[in-house]
C-alpha positions in Angstrom: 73.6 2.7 68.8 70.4 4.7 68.5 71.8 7.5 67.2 73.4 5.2 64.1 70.2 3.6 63.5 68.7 7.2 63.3 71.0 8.4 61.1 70.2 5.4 59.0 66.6 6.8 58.8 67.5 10.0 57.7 70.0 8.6 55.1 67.2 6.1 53.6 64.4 9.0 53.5 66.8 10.8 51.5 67.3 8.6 48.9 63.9 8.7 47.4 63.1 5.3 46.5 63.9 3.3 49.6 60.7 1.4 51.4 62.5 0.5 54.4 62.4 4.4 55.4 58.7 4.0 55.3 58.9 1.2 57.4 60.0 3.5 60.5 56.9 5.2 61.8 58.4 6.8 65.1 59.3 10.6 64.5 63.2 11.5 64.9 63.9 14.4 66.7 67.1 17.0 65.6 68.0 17.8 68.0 66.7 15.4 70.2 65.2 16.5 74.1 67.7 16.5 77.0 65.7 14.5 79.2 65.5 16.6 82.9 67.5 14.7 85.6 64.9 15.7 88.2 64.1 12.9 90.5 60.9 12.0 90.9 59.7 8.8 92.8 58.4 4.7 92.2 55.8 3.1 93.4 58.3 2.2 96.4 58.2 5.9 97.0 61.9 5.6 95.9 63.6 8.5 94.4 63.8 7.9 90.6 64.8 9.7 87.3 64.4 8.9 84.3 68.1 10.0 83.5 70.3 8.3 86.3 67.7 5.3 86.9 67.1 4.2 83.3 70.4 2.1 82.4 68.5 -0.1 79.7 69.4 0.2 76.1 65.7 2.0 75.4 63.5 3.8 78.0 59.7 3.6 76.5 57.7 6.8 78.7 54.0 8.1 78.7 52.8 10.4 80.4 48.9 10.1 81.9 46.6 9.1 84.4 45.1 6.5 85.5 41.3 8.2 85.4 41.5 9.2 81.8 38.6 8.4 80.1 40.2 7.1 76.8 43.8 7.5 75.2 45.7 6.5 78.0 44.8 2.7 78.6 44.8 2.5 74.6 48.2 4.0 74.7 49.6 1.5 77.6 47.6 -1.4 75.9 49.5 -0.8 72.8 52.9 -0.4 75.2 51.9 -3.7 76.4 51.0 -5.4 73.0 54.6 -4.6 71.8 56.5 -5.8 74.7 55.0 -9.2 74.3 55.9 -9.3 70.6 59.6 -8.8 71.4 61.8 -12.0 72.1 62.9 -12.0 75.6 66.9 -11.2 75.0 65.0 -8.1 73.6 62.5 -7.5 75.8 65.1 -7.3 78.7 67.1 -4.6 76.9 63.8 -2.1 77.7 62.2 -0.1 80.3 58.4 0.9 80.0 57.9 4.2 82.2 54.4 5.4 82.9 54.6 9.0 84.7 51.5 10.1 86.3 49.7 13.3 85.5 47.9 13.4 88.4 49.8 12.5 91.5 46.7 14.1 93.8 44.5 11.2 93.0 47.1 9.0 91.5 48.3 7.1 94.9 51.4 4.9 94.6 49.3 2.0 94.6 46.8 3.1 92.2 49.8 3.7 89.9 51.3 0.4 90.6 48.2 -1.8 90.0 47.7 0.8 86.9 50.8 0.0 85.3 50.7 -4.0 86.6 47.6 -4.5 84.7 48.9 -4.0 81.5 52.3 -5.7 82.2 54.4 -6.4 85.7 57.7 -4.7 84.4 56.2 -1.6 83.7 57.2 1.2 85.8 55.4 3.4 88.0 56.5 7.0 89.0 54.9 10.1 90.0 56.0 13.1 92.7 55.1 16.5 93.1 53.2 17.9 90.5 55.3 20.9 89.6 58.8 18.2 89.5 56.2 16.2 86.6 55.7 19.4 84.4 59.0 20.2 84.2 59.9 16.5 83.3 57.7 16.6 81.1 58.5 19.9 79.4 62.1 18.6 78.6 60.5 16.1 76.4 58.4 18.8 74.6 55.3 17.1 76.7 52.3 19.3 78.1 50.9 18.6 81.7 48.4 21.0 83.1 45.3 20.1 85.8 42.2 22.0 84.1 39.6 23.4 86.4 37.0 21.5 87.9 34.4 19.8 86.1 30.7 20.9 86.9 29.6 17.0 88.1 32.8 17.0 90.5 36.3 16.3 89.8 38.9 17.5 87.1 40.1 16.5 83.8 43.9 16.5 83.1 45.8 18.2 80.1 48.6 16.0 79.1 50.3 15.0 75.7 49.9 11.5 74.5 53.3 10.6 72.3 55.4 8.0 73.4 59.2 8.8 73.7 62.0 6.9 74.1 64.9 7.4 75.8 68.5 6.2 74.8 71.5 5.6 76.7 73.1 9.1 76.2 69.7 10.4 78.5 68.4 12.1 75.0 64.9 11.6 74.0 66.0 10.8 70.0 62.2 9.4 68.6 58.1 9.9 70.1 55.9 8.1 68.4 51.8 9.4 68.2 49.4 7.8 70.6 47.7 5.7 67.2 51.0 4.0 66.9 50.4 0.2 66.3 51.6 -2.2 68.0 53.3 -4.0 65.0 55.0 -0.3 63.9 56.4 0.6 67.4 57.5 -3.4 67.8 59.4 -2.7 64.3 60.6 0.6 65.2 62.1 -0.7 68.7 63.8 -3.7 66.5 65.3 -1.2 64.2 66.7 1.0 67.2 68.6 -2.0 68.9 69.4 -3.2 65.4 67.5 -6.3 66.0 65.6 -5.9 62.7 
């Protein structure tokens, strides 16, 4: 289904004169990333991957950490935003994954009351450090722990897209961290064929 509605995209951009193709902000990606099928774990401290444990229609997944001083809650708030536009029967059809950059100070429970403050059914996972780069790195996204900082502690190196994940375990479409809420609610609508 995603993979039509993708090829819709292309097929409108083509034509030239179409507005709906402006009207899909997310990026497509040709070909898109095979998603690693590397377990990692919940909140529960249950193994989970984002291949064989996502079975909804759309898997939403950023990557961060819950002591990042700025994109990352904007990014999740956004996340958030967008699920509550969606009508229920759509909303159900969606997983939100947030994978933590920093499992040494991201605790399961930091990660779960992370992810539950900007909406219950999002999903926490994190796991060893070296299991989360290569995750990440089959969906073309960075992770790296920097040095320490001189007033104590340690930033963390991470890209900020959004990807989704389709049924097929392909990541198709990311969308950039100042992605509204209205143009990834629109996007999602388009990929289910809701719109």
């Amino acid at each position: 289904m995603v993979a039509v509605a993708l090829s819709l995209v292309g097929l409108l951009a083509g034509c030239g004169g179409g507005g709906d193709s402006a009207a899909f902000t997310g990026t497509e990606l040709d070909p898109p990333f095979t998603v690693s099928p590397i377990a990692l774990a919940d909140t529960d401290g249950q193994p989970f991957s984002l291949t064989t444990d996502t079975d909804k229609d759309l898997t939403l997944v950023f990557f961060g950490y819950t002591h990042c001083p700025d994109i990352c809650g904007q990014v999740m708030a956004t996340l958030a935003g967008s699920m509550a536009r969606l009508e229920p029967s759509v909303r159900e059809r969606i997983d939100v994954v947030f994978v933590t950059t920093d499992p040494e100070r991201d605790t399961d429970q930091v990660v779960e009351d992370y992810v539950r403050a900007f909406d219950p059914t999002f999903i926490g996972v994190s796991g060893a450090l070296d299991d989360i780069i290569e995750v990440g790195l089959s969906m073309g996204v960075g992770v790296a722990q920097e040095d320490e900082l001189p007033g104590g502690g340690y930033e963390v190196t991470h890209g900020t897209q959004v990807l989704a994940i389709d049924g097929s375990d392909e990541a198709p479409v990311y969308w950039t961290a100042d992605v509204s809420q209205a143009q990834i609610t629109s996007d999602i609508l388009f990929l289910l064929d809701e719109g």
